[in-house]
Steps between C-alpha positions, in 0.01 A plus 500: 500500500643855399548697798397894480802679310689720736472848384670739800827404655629664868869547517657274812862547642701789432431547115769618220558829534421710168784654347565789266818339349475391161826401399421117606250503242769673207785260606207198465375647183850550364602110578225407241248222536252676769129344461222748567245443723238754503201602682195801508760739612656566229142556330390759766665802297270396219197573661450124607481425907639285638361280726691509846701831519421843655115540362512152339142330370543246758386787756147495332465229290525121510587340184302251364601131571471225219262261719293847515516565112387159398255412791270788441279641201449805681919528592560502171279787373653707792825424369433522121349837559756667732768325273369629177459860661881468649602352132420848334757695721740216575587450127597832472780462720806601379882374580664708747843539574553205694370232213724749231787452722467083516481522141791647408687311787378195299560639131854535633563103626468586879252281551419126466152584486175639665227350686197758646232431752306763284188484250530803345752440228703847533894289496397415141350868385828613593715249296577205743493180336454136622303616797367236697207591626431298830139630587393502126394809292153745541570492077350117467191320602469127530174270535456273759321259322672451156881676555449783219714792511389824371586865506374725781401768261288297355294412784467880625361583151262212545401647842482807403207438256357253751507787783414813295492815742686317779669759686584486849751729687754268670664593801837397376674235339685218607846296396315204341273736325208519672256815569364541809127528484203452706252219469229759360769631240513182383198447462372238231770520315536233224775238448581308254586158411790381288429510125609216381323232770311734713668415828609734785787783396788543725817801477760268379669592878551281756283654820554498902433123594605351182823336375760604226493219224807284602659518222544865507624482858769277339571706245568789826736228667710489176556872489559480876773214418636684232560867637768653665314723747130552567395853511155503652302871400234576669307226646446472883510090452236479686377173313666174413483513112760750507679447827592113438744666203659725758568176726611315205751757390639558889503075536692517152760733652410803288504841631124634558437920464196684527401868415139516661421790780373262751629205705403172293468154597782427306742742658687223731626322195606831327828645517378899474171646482502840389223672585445759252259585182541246228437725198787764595734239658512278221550806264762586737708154443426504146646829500827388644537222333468743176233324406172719322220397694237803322443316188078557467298137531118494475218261417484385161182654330 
């Protein structure tokens, strides 16, 4: 039996303090070989939350669990209609310094690859390639019943004819995409079934309570072996589908840093945590190690 997914984390012992020296990251970066693993932080300075930080969705909102999503008829249509709502300003997030910076880290062989806890595809708008995505992508939907993948656009077009003159203010928007609305702003709003067998539609991302497909948490054990250095950017670790890579990397011997502002769960295996800003501190290393880290990324049309 699944247990409920842990979604806050309380610092115990005396925790890593935060540091404002970036020249461990540089000297890592230099060496070559650094995997990426990145969380909502470095998505905040694009106008996406994140979910545990100062003002973080967790604060207000609880995310929807899997067991919820496919249990309930009613779940669903609150999700599909705060998710289609959150879909309209969420996919006009643009890169921000931070994901510019890992990209040209990466288009210079620093890196042995990237793997992101996020959904909302911003490494590859600015130019990273061979992202592994562990929590999936907001871009795809799947159905439960027969396994077809489709494009997300392509669904919000089809609810957007289905739902003509749905238009609810949201209080704000959350990391995995979702609007937060009332029961009454939802309303009897209308989902819809998959096209091509009529079974139930899912965002091709993996959600609280539910596992990563195995073979893609082997796939983040291979870059784990393979790297020199994790770098670990913006993530607080709080759960296991990114943490067990930061375990695997100090077990492996390999040296563990992390820019995030607050403590993490990981911080004991780490050998710094600096505790500034991701988007100007990784412009900051790029700059030293004379790398341009300003080149524009955005969506693709």
């Amino acid at each position: 039996m699944r247990m409920r997914p842990t979604l806050n984390w309380t610092p115990t012992g005396d925790p890593l303090p935060g540091s404002t020296d970036l020249e461990p990251v540089v000297e890592a970066l230099r060496t070559g070989g650094v995997l990426v693993l990145s969380g909502a932080g470095i998505s905040t300075e694009s106008g996406i939350p994140d979910y545990r930080g100062e003002g973080g969705s967790l604060s207000r909102h609880t995310p929807m669990t899997y067991q919820e999503f496919t249990a309930s008829a009613r779940a669903r249509r609150r999700y599909w209609a705060r998710s289609h709502l959150g879909w309209r300003t969420f996919g006009r997030a643009e890169p921000n310094a931070g994901h510019r910076a890992v990209a040209s880290f990466g288009r210079h062989g620093l890196l042995s690859g990237v793997i992101t806890q996020n959904v909302d595809g911003l490494h590859q708008a600015a130019g990273s390639g061979d992202v592994v995505e562990l929590h999936g992508s907001l871009d795809r939907v799947v159905c439960l019943s027969c396994g077809d993948r489709s494009a997300r656009r392509e669904l919000a077009r089809r609810l957007e004819e289905a739902n003509a003159g749905f238009e609810p203010v949201a209080a704000g928007i959350n990391p995995d995409g979702d609007a937060d609305l009332t029961d009454e702003q939802v309303g009897d709003f209308r989902v819809l079934p998959c096209a091509v067998c009529g079974g139930v539609l899912k965002p091709d991302v993996v959600f609280f309570g539910e596992a990563v497909p195995p073979r893609r948490v082997e796939r983040c054990r291979e870059l784990v072996r393979e790297a020199t250095s994790v770098l670990v950017l913006g993530s607080s670790l709080t759960v296991m589908s990114g943490l067990r890579f930061v375990r695997q990397a100090a077990q492996e011997g390999k040296p563990v840093l992390i820019v995030n502002r607050d403590p993490t769960r990981g911080d004991r295996h780490a050998v710094t945590r600096v505790g500034l800003p991701l988007g100007t501190s990784l412009a900051a290393v790029a700059g030293r190690l004379g790398l341009p880290a300003t080149a524009a990324g955005s969506r693709p049309a």
